[in-house]
C-alpha positions in Angstrom: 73.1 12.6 -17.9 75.8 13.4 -21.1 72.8 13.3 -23.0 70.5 15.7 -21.6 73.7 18.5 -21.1 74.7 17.9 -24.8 70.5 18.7 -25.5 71.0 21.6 -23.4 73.9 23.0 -25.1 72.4 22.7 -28.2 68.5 23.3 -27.8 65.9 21.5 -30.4 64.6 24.4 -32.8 63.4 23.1 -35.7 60.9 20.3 -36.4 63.3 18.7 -38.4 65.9 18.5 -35.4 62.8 16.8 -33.3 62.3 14.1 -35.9 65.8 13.0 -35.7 66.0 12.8 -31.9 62.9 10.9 -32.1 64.2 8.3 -34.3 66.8 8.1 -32.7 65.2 8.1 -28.9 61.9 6.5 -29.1 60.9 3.3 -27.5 58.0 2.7 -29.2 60.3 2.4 -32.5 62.4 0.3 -31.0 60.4 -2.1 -29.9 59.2 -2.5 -33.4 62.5 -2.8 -35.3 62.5 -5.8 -32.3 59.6 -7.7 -33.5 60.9 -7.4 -36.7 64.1 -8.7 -35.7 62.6 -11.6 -34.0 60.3 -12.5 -37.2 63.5 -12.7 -39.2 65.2 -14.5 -37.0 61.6 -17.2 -36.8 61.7 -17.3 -40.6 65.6 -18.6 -40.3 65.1 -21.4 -38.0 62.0 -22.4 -40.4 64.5 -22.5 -43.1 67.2 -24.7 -40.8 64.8 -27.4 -40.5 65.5 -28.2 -44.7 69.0 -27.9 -44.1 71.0 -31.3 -43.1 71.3 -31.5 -39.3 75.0 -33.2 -38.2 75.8 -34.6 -35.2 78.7 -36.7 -34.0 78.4 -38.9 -30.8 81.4 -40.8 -28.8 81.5 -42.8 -25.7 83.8 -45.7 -23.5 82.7 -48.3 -21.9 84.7 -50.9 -20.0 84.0 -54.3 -20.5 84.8 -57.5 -18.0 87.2 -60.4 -19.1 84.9 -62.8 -19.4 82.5 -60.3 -22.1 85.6 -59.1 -24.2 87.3 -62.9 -24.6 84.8 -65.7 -24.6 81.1 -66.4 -25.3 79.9 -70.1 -24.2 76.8 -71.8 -22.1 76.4 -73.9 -19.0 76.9 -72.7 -16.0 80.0 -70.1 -17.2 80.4 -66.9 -16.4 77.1 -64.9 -18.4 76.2 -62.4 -21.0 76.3 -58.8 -21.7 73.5 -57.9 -20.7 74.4 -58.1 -17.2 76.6 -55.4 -15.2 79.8 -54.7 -16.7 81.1 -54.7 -12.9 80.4 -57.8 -11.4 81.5 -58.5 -8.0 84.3 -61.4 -7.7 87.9 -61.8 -9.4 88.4 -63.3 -12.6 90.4 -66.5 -13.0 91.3 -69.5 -10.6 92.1 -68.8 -7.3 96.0 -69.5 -5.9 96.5 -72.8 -5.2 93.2 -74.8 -7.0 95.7 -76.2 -10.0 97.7 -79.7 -9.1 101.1 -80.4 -10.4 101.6 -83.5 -12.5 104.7 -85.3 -13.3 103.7 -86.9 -16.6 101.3 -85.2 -19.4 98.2 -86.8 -19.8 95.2 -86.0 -21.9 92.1 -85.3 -20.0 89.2 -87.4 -20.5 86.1 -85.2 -22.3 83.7 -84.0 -19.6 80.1 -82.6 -20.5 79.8 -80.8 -16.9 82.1 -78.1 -17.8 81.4 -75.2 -19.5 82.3 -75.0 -23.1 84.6 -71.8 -23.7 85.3 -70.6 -27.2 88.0 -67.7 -27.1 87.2 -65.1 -30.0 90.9 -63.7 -29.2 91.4 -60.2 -30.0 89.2 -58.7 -27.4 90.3 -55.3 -25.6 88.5 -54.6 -22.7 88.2 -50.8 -23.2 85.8 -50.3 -25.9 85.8 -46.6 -27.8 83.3 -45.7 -30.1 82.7 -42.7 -32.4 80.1 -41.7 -34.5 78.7 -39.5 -37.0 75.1 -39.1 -38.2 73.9 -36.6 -40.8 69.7 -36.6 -41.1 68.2 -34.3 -44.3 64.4 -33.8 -43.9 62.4 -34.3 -47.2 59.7 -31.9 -47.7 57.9 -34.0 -50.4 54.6 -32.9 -49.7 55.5 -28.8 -49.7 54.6 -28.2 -45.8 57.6 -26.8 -44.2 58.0 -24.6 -47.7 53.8 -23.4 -47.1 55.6 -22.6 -43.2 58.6 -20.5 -44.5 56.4 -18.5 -46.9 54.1 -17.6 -43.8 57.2 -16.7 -41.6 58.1 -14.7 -44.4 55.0 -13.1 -45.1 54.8 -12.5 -41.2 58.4 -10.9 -41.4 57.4 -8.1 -44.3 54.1 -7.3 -42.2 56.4 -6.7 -39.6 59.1 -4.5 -41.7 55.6 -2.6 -42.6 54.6 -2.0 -39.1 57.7 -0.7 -38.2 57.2 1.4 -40.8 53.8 2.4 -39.7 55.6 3.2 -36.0 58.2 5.6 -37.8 55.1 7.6 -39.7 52.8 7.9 -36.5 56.2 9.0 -35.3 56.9 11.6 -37.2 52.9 13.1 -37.2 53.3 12.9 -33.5 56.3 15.2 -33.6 55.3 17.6 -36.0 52.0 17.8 -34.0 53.5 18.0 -30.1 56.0 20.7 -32.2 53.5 23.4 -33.4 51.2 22.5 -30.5 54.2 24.1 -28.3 54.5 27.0 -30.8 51.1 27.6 -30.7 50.9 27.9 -27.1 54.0 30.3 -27.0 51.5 32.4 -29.7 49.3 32.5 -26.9 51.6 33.3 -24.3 53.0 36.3 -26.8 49.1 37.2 -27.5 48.6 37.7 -24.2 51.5 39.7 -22.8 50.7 42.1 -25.6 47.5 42.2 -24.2 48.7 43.5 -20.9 51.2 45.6 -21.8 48.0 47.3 -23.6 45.8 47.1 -20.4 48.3 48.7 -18.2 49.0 51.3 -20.4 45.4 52.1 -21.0 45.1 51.8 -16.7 47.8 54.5 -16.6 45.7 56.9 -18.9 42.4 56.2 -17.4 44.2 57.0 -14.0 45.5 60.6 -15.2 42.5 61.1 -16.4 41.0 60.7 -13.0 43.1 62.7 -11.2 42.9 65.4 -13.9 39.0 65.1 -12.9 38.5 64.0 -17.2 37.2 60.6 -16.4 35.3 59.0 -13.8 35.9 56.5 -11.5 34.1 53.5 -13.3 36.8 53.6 -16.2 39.5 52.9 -14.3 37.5 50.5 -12.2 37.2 49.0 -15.5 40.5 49.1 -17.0 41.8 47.2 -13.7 39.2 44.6 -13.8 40.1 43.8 -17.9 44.2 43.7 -16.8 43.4 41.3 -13.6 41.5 39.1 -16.4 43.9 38.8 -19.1 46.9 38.2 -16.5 44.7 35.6 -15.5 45.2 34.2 -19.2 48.6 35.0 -18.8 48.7 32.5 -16.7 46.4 29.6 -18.5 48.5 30.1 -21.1 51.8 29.5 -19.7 50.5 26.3 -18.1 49.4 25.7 -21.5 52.9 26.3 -23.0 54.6 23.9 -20.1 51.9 21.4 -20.6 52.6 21.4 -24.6 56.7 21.7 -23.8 55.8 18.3 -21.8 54.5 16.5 -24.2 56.7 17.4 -26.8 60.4 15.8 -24.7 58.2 12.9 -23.9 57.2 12.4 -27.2 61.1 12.6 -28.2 62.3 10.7 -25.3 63.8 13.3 -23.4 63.0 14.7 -20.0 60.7 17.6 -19.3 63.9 19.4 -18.7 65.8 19.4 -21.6 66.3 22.4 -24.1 63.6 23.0 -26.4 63.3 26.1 -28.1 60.7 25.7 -31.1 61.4 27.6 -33.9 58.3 29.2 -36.1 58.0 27.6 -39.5 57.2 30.9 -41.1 54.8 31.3 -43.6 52.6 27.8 -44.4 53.3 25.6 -47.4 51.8 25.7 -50.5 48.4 23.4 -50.4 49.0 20.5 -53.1 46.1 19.9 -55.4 43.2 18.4 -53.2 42.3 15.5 -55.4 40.6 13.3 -53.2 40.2 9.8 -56.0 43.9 10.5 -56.9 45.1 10.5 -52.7 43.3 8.0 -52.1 44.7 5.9 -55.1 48.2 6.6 -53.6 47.0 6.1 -49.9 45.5 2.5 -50.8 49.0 1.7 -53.1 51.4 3.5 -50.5 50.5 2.7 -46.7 51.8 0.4 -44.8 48.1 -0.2 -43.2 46.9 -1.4 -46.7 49.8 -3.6 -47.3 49.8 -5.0 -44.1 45.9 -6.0 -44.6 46.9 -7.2 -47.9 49.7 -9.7 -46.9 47.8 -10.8 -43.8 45.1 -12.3 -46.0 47.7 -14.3 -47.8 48.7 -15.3 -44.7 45.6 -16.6 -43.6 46.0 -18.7 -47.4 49.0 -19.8 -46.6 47.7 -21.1 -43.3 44.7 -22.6 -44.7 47.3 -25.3 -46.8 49.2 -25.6 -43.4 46.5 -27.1 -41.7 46.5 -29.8 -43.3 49.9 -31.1 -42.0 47.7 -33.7 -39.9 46.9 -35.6 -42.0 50.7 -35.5 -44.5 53.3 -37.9 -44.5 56.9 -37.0 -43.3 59.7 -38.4 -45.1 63.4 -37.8 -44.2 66.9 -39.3 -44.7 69.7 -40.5 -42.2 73.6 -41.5 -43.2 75.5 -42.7 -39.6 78.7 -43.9 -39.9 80.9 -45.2 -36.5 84.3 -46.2 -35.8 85.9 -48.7 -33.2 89.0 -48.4 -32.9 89.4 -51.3 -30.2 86.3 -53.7 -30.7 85.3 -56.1 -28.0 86.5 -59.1 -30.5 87.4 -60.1 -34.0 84.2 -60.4 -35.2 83.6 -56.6 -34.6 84.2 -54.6 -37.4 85.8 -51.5 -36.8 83.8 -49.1 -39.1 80.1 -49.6 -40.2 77.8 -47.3 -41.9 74.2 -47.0 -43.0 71.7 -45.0 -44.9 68.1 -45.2 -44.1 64.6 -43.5 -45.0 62.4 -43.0 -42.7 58.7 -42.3 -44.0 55.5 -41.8 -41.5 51.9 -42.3 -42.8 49.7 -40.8 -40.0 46.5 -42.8 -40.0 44.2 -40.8 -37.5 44.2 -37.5 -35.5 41.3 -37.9 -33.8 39.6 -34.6 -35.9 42.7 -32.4 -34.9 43.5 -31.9 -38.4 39.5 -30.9 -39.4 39.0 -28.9 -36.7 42.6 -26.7 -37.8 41.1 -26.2 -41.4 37.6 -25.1 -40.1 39.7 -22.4 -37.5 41.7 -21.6 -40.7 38.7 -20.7 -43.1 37.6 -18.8 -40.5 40.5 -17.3 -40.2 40.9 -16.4 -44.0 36.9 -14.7 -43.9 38.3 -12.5 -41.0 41.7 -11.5 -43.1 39.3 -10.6 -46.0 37.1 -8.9 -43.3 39.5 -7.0 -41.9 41.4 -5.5 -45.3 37.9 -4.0 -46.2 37.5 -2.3 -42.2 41.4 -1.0 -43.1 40.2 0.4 -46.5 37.0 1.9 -45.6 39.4 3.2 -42.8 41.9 4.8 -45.4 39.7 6.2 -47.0 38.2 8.1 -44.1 41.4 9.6 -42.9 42.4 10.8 -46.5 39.0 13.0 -46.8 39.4 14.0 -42.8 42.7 15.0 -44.0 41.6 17.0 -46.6 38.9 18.6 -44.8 40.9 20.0 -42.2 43.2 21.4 -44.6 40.5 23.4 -46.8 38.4 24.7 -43.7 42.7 25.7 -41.7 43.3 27.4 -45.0 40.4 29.1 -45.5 40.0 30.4 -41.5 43.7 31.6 -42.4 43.0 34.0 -45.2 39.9 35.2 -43.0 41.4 35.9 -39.9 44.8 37.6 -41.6 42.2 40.3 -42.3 40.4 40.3 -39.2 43.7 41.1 -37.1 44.4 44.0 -39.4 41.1 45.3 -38.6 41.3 45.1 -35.1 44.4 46.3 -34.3 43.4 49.2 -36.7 40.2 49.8 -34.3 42.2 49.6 -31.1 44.4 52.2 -32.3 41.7 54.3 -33.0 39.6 53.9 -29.7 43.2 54.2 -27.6 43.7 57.8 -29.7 39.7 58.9 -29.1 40.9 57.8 -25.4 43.1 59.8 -24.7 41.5 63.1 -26.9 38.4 62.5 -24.5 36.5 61.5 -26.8 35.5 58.2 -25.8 35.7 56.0 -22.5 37.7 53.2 -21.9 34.7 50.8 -22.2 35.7 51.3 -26.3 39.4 50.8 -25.7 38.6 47.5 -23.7 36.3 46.4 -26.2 38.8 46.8 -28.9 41.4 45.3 -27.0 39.5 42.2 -26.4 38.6 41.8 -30.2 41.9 41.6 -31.2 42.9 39.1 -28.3 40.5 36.8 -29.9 41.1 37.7 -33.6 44.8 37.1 -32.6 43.8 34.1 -31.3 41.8 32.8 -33.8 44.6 33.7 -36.6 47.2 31.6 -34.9 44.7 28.9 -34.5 44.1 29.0 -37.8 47.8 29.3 -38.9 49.0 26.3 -37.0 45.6 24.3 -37.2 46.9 24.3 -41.1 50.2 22.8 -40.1 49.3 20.4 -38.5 46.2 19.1 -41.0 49.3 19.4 -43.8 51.1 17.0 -41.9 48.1 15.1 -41.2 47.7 14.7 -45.1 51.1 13.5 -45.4 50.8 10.8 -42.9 47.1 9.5 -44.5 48.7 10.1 -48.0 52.6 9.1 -48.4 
């Protein structure tokens, strides 16, 4: 709501002022500059998988007596690899020892369990580890992927380019679109002032018995017609005023008060091998094509990662501060390579490069279609501006003429000389020469801009 008062205090009149807003307000622009964002932000993570990767690791675990302070066979008390929990208390039971009054050695029994007691132990056992792993791009792949990721991010940075250009045609179009309609709006209020003041002659003369009947009969039917224009061309004008805020991203009802240009700008030199030179060099269109064909070369090498052996690096280190014995050492580290050799793919990898040469004739394909396209627009461009230009310096002459003759019939008019079927004749040849002048005069505005978008 802020916004649309602060457009309504200060009302769009220039085509300039439009451009900005649209920048500033479109959707369509935005979304671009967001694609090209997210391509960036692809070609990064591409680039993280060369970079080392950390990563640290602890845990605890709590061991049982009999696991942190002896190892033996027999029938004792069992491994590891059993729960750390098991159910039952450790040690003798009260009462199962006998007391002796003299020392005696015990005679060797092979039915008991031999215990060896590592000493040392701690039943809570903390670990902490670091591992560092650096992927080896030997074999050029994940360097052929960044390259496409970057490739795809400058196709990206053109087409949002592209956006803002159609952007700013669009405007400059929807602008003198709406100034053409308030031409017509202008055109034909003149029209009816005319009519009713030719009605109000026509009518004296009646009653002054000078004039019959059928001339005024006329003169009302030509002013119920061209308020019936009136009309078509204020729809016209709110149709075009319409357009124009939704095209800037405002609503119907903000302030737009359009501005004329004034007088057309100077035609540059029509030269059409020289546009086209800059058109093919300059536009985003041909650059894109351009770059999407070394994409599809660059892609062609990827597809052959099937069949490519990975190679990568790993350094771990750990600490244990309280090992389960004294046999544990506290710190270890090691430093390993890790190389695959993929044998078969079952044809993945062959059917990947047969999609990716197809993929490369359809690149090549489709940079000739946006050539031959270029090329098209730049002469449709010029075309429209020699035949805008040319209607212009006919028509300027043509209005002069007919508002010349419409004096003359209005003055014979009212002199008696002639009827009003002369005046309404008159007055409906310079409607149209009117008409066709502004048509001409804005028709020329917008092929200029035209040539500017098909020609940077």
């Amino acid at each position: 709501m802020i916004a649309i008062v602060i457009f309504q205090e200060a009302p769009i009149r220039t085509v300039e002022q439009a451009i900005q807003i649209a920048l500033e307000r479109s959707p369509r622009l935005q979304q671009a500059r967001e694609r090209h964002q997210r391509s960036r932000e692809s070609v990064e993570q591409q680039r993280a998988q060369l970079r080392p990767q950390a990563s640290a690791t602890a845990s605890y675990t709590r061991l049982s007596t009999a696991l942190a302070n002896s190892s033996g066979g027999g029938s004792g008390s069992g491994s590891g690899s059993g729960n750390p929990f098991p159910v039952g208390l450790q040690g003798s039971p009260p009462g199962a020892g006998s007391v002796q009054l003299t020392r005696a050695e015990p005679a060797p029994t092979t039915d008991s369990p031999t215990t060896f007691n590592l000493g040392g132990g701690s039943l809570n056992q903390t670990s902490l580890g670091l591992s560092l792993t650096q992927q080896l791009d030997a074999w050029g792949i994940q360097k052929t992927l960044i390259r496409m990721g970057s490739t795809d991010e400058a196709i990206q940075q053109l087409e949002e380019e592209k956006v803002v250009r159609e952007l700013v045609f669009t405007v400059q179009s929807d602008f003198y679109e709406l100034l053409r309609a308030q031409e017509y709006v202008r055109v034909q209020s003149a029209a009816i002032a005319s009519s009713t003041e030719s009605l109000r002659v026509s009518q004296e003369k009646e009653r002054a018995g000078s004039a019959a009947g059928f001339d005024v009969l006329r003169a009302e039917t030509q002013l119920a017609n061209q308020q019936q224009s009136l009309l078509t061309a204020q729809n016209q004008a709110s149709v075009a005023r319409t357009n124009l805020a939704n095209t800037l991203g405002l609503p119907p009802t903000a302030a737009l008060a359009p501005e004329s240009p004034g007088a057309p700008p100077s035609v540059p030199p029509l030269e059409r091998a020289a546009l086209l030179k800059i058109a093919l060099e300059k536009r985003p269109e041909a650059r894109q094509a351009q770059l999407n064909q070394e994409k599809a070369n660059l892609n062609l090498r990827y597809a052959k990662r099937g069949t490519t052996p990975s190679l990568s690096a790993r350094l771990s280190g750990s600490y244990n501060p309280s090992p389960a014995n004294a046999f544990t050492p506290k710190d270890a580290a090691t430093l390993s390579l890790n190389l695959s050799i993929p044998l078969s793919d079952g044809g993945t990898t062959r059917s990947q490069r047969t999609s990716a040469h197809s993929d490369l004739r359809s690149a090549a394909s489709q940079r000739t279609e946006y050539e031959t396209g270029i090329a098209k627009e730049v002469e449709q461009a010029c075309l429209s501006v020699e035949d805008a230009q040319g209607r212009l310096q006919s028509t300027a002459k043509t209005v002069e003429q007919a508002r010349e003759a419409l004096r003359i019939a209005q003055v014979r008019l009212s002199t008696g000389i002639d009827t009003q079927l002369s005046v309404s004749d008159a007055q409906a040849t310079l409607v149209q020469a009117e008409v066709n002048h502004i048509n001409a005069r804005y028709d020329l505005l917008i092929a200029l801009a035209r040539l500017r978008w098909a020609v940077p």
